[in-house]
C-alpha positions in Angstrom: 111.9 90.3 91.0 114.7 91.7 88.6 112.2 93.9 86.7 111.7 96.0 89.9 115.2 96.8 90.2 115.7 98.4 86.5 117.0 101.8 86.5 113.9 104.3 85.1 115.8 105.2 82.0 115.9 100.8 81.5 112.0 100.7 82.3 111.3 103.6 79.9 113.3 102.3 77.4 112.0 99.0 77.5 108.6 100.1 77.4 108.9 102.2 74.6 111.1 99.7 72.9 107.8 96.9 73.1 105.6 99.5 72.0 107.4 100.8 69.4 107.6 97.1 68.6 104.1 96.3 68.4 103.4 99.3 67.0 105.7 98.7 63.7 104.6 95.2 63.9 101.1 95.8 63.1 101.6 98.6 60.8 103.5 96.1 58.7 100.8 93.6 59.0 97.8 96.3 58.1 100.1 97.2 55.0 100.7 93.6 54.0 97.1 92.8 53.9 96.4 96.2 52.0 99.0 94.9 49.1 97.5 91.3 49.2 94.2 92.8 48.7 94.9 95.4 46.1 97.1 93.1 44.2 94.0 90.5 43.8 91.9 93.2 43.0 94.3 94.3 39.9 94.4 91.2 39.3 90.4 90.5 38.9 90.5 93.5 36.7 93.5 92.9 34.5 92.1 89.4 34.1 88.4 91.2 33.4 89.7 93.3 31.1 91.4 90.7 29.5 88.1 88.7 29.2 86.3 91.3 27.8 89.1 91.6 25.0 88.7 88.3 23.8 84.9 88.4 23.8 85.2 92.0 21.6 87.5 90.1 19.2 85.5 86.7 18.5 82.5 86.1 16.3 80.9 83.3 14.6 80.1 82.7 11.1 76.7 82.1 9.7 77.0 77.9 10.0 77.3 79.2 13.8 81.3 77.9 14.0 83.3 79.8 16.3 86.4 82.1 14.8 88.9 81.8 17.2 90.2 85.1 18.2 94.0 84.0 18.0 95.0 87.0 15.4 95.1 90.1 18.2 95.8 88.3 21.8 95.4 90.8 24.4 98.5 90.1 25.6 101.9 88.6 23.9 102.1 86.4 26.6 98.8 84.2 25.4 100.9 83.3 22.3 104.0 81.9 24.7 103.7 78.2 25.6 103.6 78.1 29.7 104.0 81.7 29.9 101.6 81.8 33.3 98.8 83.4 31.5 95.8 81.2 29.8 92.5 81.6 27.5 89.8 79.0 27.0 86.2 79.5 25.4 83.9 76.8 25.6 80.2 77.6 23.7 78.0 74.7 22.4 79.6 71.2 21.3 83.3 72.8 21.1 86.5 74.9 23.0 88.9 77.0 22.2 92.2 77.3 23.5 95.1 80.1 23.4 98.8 78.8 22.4 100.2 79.4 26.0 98.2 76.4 27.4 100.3 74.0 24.9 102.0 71.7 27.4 99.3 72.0 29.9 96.2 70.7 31.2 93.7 73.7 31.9 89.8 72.8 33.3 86.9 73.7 31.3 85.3 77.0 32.8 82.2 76.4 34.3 79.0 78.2 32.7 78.0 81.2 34.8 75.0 83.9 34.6 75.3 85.6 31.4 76.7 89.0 32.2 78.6 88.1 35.2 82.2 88.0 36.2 83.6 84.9 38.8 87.0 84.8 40.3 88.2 81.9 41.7 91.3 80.8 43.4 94.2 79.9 43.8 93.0 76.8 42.4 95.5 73.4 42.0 94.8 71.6 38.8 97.2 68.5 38.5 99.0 68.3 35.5 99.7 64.9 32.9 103.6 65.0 34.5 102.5 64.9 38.1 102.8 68.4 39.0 100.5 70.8 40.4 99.3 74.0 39.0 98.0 76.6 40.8 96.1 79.1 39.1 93.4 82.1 39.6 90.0 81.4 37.1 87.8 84.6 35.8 85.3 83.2 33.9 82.6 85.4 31.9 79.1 83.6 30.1 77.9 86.2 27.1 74.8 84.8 24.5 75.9 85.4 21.2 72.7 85.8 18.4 74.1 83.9 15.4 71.5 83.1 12.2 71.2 79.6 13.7 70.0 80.5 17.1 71.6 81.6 20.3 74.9 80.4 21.7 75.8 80.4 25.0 79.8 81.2 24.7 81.8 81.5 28.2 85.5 82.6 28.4 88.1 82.1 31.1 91.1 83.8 31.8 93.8 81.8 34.2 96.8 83.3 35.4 99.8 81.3 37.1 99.9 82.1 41.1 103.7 82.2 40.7 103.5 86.2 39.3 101.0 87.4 42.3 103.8 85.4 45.0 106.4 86.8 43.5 105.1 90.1 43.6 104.0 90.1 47.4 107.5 88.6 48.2 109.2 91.2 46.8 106.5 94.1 48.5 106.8 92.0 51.7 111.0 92.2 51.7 111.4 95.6 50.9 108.7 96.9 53.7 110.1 94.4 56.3 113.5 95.7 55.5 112.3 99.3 55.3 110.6 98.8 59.0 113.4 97.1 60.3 115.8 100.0 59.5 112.9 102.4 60.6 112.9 100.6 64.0 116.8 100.5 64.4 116.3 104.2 63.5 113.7 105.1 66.5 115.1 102.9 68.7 118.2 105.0 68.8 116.4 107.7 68.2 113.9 106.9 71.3 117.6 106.4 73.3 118.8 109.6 72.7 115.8 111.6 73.7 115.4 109.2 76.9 119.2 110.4 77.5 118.2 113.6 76.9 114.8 113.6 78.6 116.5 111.7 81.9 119.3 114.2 81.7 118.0 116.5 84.5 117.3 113.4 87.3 120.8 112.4 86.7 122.2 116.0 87.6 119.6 115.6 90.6 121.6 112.4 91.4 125.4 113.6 91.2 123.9 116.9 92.9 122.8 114.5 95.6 126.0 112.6 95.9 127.7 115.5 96.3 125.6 116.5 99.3 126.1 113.2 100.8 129.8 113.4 100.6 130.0 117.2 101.6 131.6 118.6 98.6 128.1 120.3 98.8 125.8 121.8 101.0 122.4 121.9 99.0 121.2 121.4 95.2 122.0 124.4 93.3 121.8 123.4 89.8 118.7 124.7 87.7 116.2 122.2 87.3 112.6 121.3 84.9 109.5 122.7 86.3 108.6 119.2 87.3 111.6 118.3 89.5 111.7 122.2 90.8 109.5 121.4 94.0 111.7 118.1 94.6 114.7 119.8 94.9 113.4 122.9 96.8 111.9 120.3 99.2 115.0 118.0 99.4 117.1 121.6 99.9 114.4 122.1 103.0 115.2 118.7 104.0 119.0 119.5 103.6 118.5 123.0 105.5 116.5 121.1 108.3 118.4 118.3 109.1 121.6 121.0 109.4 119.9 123.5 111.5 118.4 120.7 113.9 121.8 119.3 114.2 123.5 122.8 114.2 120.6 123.3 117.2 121.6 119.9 119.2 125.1 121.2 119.3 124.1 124.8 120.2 122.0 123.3 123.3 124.4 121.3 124.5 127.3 123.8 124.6 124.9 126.2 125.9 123.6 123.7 128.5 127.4 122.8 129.3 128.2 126.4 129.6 124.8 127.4 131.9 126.1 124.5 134.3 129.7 125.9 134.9 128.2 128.5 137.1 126.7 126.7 139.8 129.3 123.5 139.7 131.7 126.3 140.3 129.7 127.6 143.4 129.2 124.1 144.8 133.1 123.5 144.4 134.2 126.7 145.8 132.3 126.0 149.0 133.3 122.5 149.2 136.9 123.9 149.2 136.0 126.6 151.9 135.1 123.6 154.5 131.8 125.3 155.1 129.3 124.3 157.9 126.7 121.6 157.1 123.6 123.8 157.4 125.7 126.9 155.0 126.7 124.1 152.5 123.0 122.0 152.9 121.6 125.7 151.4 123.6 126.5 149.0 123.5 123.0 147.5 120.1 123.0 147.7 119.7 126.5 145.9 122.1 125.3 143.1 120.7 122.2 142.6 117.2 124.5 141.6 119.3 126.2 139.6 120.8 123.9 137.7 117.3 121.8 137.3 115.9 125.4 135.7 118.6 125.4 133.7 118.2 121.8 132.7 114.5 122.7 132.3 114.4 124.9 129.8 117.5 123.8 127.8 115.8 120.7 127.4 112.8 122.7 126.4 115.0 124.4 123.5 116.4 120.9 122.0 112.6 119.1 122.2 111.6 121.7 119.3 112.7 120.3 116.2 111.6 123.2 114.2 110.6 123.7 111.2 108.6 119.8 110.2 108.7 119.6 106.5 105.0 118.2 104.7 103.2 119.4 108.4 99.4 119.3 108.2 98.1 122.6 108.3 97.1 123.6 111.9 93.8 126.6 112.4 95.0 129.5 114.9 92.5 130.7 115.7 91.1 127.7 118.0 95.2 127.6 119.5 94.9 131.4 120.1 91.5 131.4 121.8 92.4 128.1 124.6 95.7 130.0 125.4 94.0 133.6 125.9 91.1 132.3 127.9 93.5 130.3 130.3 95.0 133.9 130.8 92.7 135.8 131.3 91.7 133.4 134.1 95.8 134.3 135.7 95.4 137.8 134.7 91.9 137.9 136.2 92.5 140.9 138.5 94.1 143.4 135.6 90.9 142.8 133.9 92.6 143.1 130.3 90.9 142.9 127.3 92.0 141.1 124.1 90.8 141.6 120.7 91.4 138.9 117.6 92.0 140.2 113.8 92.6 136.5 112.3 92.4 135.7 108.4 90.3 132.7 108.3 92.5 131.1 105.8 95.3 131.7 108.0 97.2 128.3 109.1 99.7 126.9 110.8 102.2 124.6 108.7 104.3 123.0 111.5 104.6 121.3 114.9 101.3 122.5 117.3 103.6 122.5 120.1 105.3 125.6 118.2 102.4 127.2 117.9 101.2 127.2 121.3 104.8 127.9 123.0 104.8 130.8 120.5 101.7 132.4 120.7 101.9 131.5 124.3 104.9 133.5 125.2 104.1 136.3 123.0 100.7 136.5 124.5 101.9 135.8 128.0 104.1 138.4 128.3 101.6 140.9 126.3 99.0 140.0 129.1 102.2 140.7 131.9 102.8 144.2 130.8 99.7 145.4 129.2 97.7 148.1 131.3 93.9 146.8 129.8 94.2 145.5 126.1 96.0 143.6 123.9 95.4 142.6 120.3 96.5 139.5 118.2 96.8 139.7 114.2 96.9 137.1 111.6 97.0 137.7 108.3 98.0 134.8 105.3 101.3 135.6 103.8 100.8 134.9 99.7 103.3 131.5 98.4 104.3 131.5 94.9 102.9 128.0 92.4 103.4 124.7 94.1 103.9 126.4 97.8 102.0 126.8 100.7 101.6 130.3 102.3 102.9 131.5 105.4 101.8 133.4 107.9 102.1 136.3 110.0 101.4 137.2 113.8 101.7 140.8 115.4 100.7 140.9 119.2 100.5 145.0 120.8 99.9 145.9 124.3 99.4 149.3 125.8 102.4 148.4 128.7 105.3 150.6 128.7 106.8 148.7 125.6 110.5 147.8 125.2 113.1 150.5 125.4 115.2 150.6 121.7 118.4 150.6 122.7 117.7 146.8 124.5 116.1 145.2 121.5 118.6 145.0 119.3 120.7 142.9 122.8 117.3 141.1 123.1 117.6 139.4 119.6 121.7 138.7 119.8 122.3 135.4 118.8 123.9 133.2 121.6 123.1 135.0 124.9 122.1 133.3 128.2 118.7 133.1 128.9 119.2 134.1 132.4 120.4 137.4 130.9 117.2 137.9 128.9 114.8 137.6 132.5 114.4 141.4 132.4 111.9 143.2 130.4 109.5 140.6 127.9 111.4 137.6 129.8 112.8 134.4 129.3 109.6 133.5 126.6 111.4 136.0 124.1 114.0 133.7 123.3 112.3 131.0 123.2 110.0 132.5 120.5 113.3 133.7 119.0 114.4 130.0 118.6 111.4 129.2 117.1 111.1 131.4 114.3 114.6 130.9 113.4 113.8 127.3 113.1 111.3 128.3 110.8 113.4 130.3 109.0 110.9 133.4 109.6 111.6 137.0 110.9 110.8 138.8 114.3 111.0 142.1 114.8 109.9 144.3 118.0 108.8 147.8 118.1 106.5 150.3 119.3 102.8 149.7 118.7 101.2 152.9 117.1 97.5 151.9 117.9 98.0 150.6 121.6 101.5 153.0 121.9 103.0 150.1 123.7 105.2 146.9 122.5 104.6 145.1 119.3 106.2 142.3 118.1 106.1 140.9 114.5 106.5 137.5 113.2 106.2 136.2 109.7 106.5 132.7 108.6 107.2 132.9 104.9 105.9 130.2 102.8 106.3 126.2 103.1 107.1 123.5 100.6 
């Protein structure tokens, strides 16, 4: 469906733009009401009050004949002919009139409670001509004590719908044109703060963009709280995707340049025209070469390194399978290794790099330890919206590593065949992995155990 497809700044406008909508639309309805309602009650009391005028002004003399109160009107408009606003008293045996009604045929009021006050309408009343009239009725019954007896005397006051409609139209115009402007008002109002508000996810965008095309090689533009772990985790992403790529290449070239060697032998002796047994040999001794080499180079590119979103893996379970298998090859040394591991410690990556890490580590620990080695873990502290790292240190009380070969032990690019001496081929392995994970190893001398100690510390994950 189209509506799927809108942009978020065209589904937040929208939305707001229907709410805002509804919103204006029943505040003028709830205000429109409110006039209707207060208008009709002024009306109930101007007409009241007008009532109650008429009834102060009248009187009867002593036959009991009723003095119209025509002198003092309560307002000029009962003395205008069809002016909208009527009077009409009817008592026993007659009715009065006021001048506006000339010209027009007004009901009798009907006789109410004495006391009381009754509004009724908008009422039509057809007129002699034809026409309609549509008018609202207050009537009011008083007893009047006159020296002939008591006389029920009711007045009515009618006024012409035409004033209250005209007055509702003009309240209704003016607040539908007031809201209308109001609404054009938000609306670009509500635009410019969706701009505004948006702003940030379009830089993520271009920023984006300009990764995909390579004018870039990560976000770097500041960014809200909110979209700060998006973009650190979309730099990870980034970082990842480039260092297992960057890795690919490496392996290759370092697999093409391991392989030289024994094509080289196999060629040479194919050119010297050497005997059948002498070349059977050596084919067969560089042919185990090459499928070591092969081995472990394929060994390198199967880690991809560091897995963004990884569930978090326990070590301490990992570490206890891989030192029990060893102690079971290391049986005759009888070594003895102790655990110092944070509880809270974990894992956030691929279990296969776990175990070939703490497996080398501890492999070559249990190789050149005398009788104990120890393994630490300790929870390396993440800022907000992070998960911590961690890090390992594995001593031995072997002979440790000489300083003047670690610092050719961690060089970047050299042969693993050149590495066999000393902590092994396992070293760079573990090297590789903790680069992948964008962590930090360091060897040195163990002052506990006075033999080798190796450091590694996985700083914190997205």
């Amino acid at each position: 469906m189209a509506w799927r497809t809108l942009s978020l700044n065209s589904r937040q406008l929208l939305a707001a733009s229907l709410g805002l909508v509804a919103f204006l639309g029943l505040t003028g309805y709830a205000l429109d009401r409110a006039f209707q309602e207060t208008a009709l009650s002024n009306l109930q009391q101007r007409l009241d009050n007008y009532a109650r005028a008429y009834l102060r002004n009248s009187d009867f003399d002593a036959q009991g004949r009723f003095k119209s109160p025509d002198a003092s009107p309560p307002d000029p408009r009962f003395d205008r002919p069809g002016s909208g606003l009527y009077a009409v008293a009817v008592g026993n045996g007659f009715r009065w009139e006021s001048a506006s009604t000339l010209g027009r045929s007004i009901p009798a009021p009907n006789a109410i409670t004495p006391g009381e006050a009754l509004i009724e309408g908008p009422q039509a009343y057809k007129q002699a001509d034809g026409k309609e009239l549509k008018l609202f009725r207050l009537s009011q019954t008083t007893i009047w004590e006159t020296g002939t007896g008591e006389i029920k005397l009711t007045f009515a006051i009618y006024e012409d719908t035409s004033a209250l409609d005209k007055q509702i139209a003009v309240f209704r115009r003016a607040l539908w044109n007031y809201l209308g402007l109001a609404a054009v008002l938000l609306l670009l109002l509500q635009t410019l703060v969706l701009r505004w508000s948006l702003l940030p996810l379009r830089q993520l965008e271009k920023e984006l963009k300009q990764v995909q095309s390579g004018l870039s090689q990560r976000l770097t533009g500041q960014h809200p709280r909110e979209l700060e772990p998006i973009a650190d985790s979309l730099n990870a992403f980034i970082e990842s995707e480039r260092s297992g790529l960057e890795q690919s290449r490496n392996t290759l070239s370092d697999l093409a340049h391991s392989l030289k060697t024994p094509l080289a032998v196999l060629r040479a002796r194919l050119d010297a025209e050497a005997s059948h047994e002498s070349l059977r040999s050596e084919v067969q001794a560089q042919t185990q070469r090459m499928d070591e080499i092969v081995s472990y180079q394929l060994s390198r590119a199967a880690r991809s390194g560091h897995a963004l979103f990884s569930a978090p893996i326990e070590i301490e379970p990992r570490a206890l399978e891989i030192v029990q298998s060893l102690e079971k090859v290391y049986k005759n040394k009888g070594i003895v290794c102790e655990f110092d591991i944070d509880e809270a410690s974990r894992f956030y990556g691929e279990l296969g790099d776990l175990q070939e890490l703490l497996g080398n580590l501890l492999e070559n620990a249990f190789k050149w330890a005398r009788g104990k080695v120890s393994l630490t873990v300790k929870v390396a502290p993440a800022p907000t919206n992070r998960r911590p790292g961690v890090s390992f240190c594995i001593e031995d009380d072997g002979p440790g590593i000489p300083e003047k070969n670690v610092e050719r032990m961690l060089q970047r690019g050299v042969r693993g065949d050149e590495r066999v001496q000393g902590h092994g081929i396992g070293l760079a392995i573990v090297q590789d992995i903790v680069h992948a994970y964008r962590g930090e190893l360091t060897i040195g001398k163990s002052e506990e155990l006075e033999g080798a100690e190796i450091s590694i510390r996985i700083p914190p994950v997205f």
